[in-house]
N, C-alpha and C positions, 0 to 999 in steps of 0.2 A: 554314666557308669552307675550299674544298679547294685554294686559292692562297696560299702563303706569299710572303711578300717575300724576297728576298736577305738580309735582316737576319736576319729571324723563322727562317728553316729555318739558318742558320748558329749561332743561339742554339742550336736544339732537338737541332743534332748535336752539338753543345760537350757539351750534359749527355749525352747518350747515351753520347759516349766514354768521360769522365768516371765512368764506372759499370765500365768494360771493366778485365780482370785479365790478357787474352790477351799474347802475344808480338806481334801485330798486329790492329789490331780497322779496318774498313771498313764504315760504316754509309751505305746509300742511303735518299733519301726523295722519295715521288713524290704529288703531287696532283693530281684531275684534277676537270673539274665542263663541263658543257652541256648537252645536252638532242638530242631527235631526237623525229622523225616519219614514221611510216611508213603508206604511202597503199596499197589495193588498189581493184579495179572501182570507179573516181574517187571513194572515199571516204576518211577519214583510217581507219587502222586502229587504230595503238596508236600514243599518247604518251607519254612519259617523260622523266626528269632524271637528270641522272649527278652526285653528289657524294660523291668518295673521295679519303684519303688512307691511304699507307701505309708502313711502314717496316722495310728488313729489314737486319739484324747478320749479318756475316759477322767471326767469330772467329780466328785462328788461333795454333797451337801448333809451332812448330817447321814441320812442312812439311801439319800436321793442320786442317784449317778444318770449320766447322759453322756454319750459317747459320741464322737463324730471323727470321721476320718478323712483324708487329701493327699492327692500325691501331686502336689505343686509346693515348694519350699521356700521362697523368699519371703521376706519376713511380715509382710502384709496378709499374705493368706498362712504363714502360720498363728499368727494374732486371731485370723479370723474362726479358724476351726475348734483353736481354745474356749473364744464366744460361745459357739456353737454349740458344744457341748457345755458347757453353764448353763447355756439357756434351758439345752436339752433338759438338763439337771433339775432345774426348778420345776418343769412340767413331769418329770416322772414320778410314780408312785412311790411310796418307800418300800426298796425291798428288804424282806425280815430278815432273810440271809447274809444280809451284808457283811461283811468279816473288814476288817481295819489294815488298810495295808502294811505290809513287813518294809521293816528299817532293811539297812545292809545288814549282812551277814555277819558273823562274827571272824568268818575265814573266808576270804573271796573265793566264788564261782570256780570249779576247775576250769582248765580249757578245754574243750571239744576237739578229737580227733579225726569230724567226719568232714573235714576241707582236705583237697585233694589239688595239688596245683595242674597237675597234669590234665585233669578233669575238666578243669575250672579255662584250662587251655583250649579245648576243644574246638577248631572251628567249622564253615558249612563241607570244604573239602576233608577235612578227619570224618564228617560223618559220610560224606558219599563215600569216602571210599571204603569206609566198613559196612556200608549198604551195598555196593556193588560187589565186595566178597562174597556174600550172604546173595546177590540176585544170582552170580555165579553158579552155583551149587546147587539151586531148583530150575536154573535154564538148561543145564549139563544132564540135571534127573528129570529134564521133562515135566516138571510138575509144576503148579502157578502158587505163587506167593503172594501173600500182605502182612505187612509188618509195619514194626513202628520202630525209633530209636531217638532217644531223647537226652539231651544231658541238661543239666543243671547245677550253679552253682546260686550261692546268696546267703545271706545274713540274718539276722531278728537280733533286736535287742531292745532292752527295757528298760527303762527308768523311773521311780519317781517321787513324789515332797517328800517321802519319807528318808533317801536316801538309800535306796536302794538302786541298783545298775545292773543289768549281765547280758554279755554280746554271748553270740553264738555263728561261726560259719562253717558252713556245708558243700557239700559237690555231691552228686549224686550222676550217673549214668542207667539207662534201662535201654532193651534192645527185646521185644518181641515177634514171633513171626510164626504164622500158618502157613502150615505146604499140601495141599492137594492134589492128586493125579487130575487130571482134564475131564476125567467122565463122574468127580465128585464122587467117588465110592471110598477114598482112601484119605486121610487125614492125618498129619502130626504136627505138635505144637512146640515149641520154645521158649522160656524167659529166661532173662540174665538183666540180674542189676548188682552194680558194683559201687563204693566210693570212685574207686583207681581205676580209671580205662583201659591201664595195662591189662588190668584181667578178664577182660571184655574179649570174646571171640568169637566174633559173627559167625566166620566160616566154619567152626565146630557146631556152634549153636546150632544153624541149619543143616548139616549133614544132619546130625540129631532130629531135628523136625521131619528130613526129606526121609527119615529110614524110618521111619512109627508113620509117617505117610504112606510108601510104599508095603511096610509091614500087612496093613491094616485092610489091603484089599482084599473082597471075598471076605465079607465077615459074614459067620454064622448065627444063629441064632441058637441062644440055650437057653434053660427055664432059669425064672426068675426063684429067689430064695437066699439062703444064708451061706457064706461063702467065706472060704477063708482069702481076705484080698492083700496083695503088693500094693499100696501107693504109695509113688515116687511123689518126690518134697511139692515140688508143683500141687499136685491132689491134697495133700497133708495140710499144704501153709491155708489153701481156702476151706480148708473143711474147718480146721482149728479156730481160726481167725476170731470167729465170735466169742469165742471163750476165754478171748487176752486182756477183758479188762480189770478182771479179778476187782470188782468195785465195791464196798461194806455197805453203802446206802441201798445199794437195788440188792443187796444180800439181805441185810435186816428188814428190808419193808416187803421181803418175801416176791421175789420180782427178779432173780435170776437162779441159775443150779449151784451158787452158793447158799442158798438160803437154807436153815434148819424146819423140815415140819415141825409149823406149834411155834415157831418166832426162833431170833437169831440166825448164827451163821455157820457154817461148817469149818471154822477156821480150826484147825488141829484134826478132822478128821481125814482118814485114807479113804478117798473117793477114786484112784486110779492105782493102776500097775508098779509094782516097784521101779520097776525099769523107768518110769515117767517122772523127769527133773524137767521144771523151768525158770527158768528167768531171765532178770531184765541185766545189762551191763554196760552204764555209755563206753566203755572203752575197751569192747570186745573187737578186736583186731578189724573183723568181715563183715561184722556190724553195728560198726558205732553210732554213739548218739548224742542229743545233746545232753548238759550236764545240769539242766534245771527245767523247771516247767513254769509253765503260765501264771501260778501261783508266787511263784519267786521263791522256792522251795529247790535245794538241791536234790539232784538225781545221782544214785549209787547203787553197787550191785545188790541186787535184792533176789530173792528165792520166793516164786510164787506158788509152787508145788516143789516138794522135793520130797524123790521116794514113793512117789504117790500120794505125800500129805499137804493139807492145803497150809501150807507155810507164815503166809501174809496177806492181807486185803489193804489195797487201797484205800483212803480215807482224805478229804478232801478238808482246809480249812475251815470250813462251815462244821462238815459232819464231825471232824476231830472233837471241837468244840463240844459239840451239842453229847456227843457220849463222851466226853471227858476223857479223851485220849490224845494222843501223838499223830499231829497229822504223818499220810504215809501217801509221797506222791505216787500216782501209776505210771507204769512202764516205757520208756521212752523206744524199747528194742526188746524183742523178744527172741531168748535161745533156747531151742529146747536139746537136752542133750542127747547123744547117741549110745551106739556101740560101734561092733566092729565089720558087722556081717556087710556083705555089697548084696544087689540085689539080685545078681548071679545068683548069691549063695542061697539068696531068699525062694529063691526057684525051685533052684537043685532039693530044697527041704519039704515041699509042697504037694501033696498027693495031688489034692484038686482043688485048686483056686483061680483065682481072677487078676493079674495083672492089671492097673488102675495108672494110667499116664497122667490124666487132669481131669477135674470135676468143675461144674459148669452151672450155671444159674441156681446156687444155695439159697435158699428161702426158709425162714426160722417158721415151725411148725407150735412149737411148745418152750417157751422162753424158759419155763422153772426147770424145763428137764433139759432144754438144750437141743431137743428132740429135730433135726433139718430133712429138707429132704431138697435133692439137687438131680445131677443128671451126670453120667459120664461125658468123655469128651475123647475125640483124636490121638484114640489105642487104646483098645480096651482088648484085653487076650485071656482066652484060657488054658491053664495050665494044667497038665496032669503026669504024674510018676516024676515031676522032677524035669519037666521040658514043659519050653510055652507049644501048642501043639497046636493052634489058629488064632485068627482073629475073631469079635464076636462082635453080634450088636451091643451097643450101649443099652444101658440099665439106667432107670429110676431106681433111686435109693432113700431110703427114710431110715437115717442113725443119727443116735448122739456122738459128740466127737467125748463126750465124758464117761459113756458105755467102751466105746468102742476105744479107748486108753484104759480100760480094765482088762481087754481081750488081746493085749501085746503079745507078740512070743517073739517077737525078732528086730530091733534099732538097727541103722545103717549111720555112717558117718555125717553127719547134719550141716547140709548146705543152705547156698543162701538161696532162698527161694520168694517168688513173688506171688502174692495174690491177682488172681486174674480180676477181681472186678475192684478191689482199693487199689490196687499197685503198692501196695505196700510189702517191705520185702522183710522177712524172718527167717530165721535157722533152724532148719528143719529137716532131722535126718530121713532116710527113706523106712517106712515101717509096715512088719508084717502080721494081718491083724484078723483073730479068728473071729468068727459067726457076724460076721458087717453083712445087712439087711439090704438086697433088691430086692422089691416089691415090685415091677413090673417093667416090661421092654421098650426101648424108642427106637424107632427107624433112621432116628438123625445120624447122619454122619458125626 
């Protein structure tokens, strides 16, 4: 069982300290357990079960730490991995960074809202048969599929000499899938990830995929240039992505698009649209989180842009220190907020622009400006007078996601959407957004 209770992993770190000789010992422990299913040409490919636990010793000796980790638990090799990291400890350099571990809190840990029992329920038949919905649906449109669907549940929690403790558990569901017609001209895509599997629906998912597939046949080509584009949350959550760590050290040492020219940070400046609020919330209903970080620092709703102004920077117990400030943990979940328009409306308002379904292999071009450039992906459309009027080839694109948060004119109700290449999922409404930069045409599907 790769699920400990709050009880049971609070026991197994008591002995594990209990063993420790160091000036400071901090031992983490993580279990995870679910299962997946992976589909190609409408058939299942490969099945599997995930059950792990594990657990690593970080030591330290004045400003010297050595870390060692084992996922075997009886009390011989937890003795042994303690050593281990001692030993480590003695042989590593001193790091200058070191910061002194935090005691307990003075108000325990909240609990986390991101466990899900029905999730956490899931077995190999719940996922076939929300896989075979979903093969359904591209067998009936003729068109071939691969997809993925994965749940997960599990734990972390910490402790250590100092007195310090905090569990955390999770369930997590994701369900992706490509649908193409047989002659490869036509392409749509889909993700969906949930805490609660209730809200999981293959067979919608894929209609969705199988109609931006079929959509998307016969695409034309049009010239490249500045456009006014629709991307739906899929497109929005990977183009943004990079710009959610809101961090003060790569700000001050002039190393991301918070940095000020001439030194400092841009914290109080309006560098986006009014319309552009974000932030973090562990106990945001559709996407919560946990309620502390790595640091042993609690997690609470925090505003990282609001309004357009840069709200708050992260700050890490090192850098706290070092500028004499309030450490400020980063983001455990990020929401950005919406309006009201759907992207019907976003259409019907459109003389000439570009419908944007998902964006695809982002590559940072210029880290201080934020400057990317990526690729369209599986429905890209053009729009004019207020109707989508074809399909087009995909575009190469070179924008900032911090330009192009200047150039808003239209929010959508902000869902939960997933990054194609972390899998990490954020709230992200649908946005309509002037002068975003193609620079040149792909033949890809």
């Amino acid at each position: 069982m790769a699920i400990l209770s709050k009880e049971e992993a609070q026991a197994l770190l008591k002995k594990v300290l209990s063993y420790s000789k160091a000036d400071e010992c901090e031992v983490f422990l993580n279990g995870r357990m679910g299962g997946n299913i992976r589909t190609a040409l409408n058939a299942v490919s490969t099945a599997g079960d995930i059950n792990t636990m594990n657990l690593s010793v970080s030591s330290t000796f004045g400003k010297k730490t050595g870390s060692a980790s084992i996922n075997e638990f009886d009390d011989a090799s937890l003795q042994k991995v303690v050593r281990n990291s001692e030993e480590l400890a003695q042989l590593a350099p001193e790091n200058r960074e070191h910061m002194p571990l935090l005691g307990a809190p003075a108000t325990p840990f909240a609990e986390s809202i991101e466990y899900n029992a029905d999730t956490a329920a899931m077995t190999p038949d719940t996922r076939a048969e929300m896989t075979a919905k979903s093969l359904q649906v591209t067998k009936d449109a003729k068109l071939v599929a691969a997809g993925f669907i994965e749940n997960t549940s599990g734990f972390t929690a910490v402790m250590n000499s100092k007195g310090l403790f905090a569990y955390n558990k999770s369930s997590d569901v994701i369900f992706t899938i490509t649908t193409r017609n047989e002659a490869g001209t036509g392409s749509g895509y889909a993700a969906r990830g949930f805490n609660d599997v209730k809200k999981l629906d293959t067979y919608a998912a894929t209609k969705y995929a199988a109609s931006k597939a079929n959509s998307s046949i016969g695409a034309q080509a049009i010239e490249p240039g500045k456009y006014t584009v629709i991307l739906e949350p899929t497109a929005g959550a990977y183009m943004m992505e990079n710009m959610f760590r809101f961090d003060a050290r790569t700000a001050e040492e002039g190393r991301s698009f918070l940095s000020k020219r001439g030194g400092g940070t841009r914290l109080g400046e309006k560098l986006m649209d009014d319309k552009v609020t974000i932030y973090s919330d562990p106990f945001y209903a559709d996407l919560p989180g946990a309620t502390w970080d790595a640091e042993g620092l609690p997690l609470e709703k925090t505003y990282w842009i609001q309004n357009g102004v840069v709200k708050n920077l992260s700050y890490s117990r090192y850098w706290a220190d070092k500028k004499g400030v309030k450490p400020m943990p980063g983001p455990s979940n990020i929401i950005m907020e919406g309006g009201n328009a759907t992207i019907e409306d976003m259409i019907k308002s459109t003389e000439r622009g570009v419908l944007v379904s998902r964006l695809w292999y982002i590559r940072s071009v210029d880290p201080q400006s934020l400057l990317l450039t990526g690729l369209t992906r599986d429905g890209t459309f053009y729009i004019e007078n207020g109707k989508i009027k074809f399909p087009i080839k995909n575009f190469r694109f070179n924008e900032s996601p911090v330009i192009m948060l200047n150039n808003v004119e239209m929010l959508g109700k902000p869902e939960r959407a997933i990054s194609v290449e972390s899998y990490r999922s954020y709230m992200i409404p649908p946005m309509k957004i002037r002068d975003f930069t193609f620079s040149s045409l792909s033949d890809a599907v």
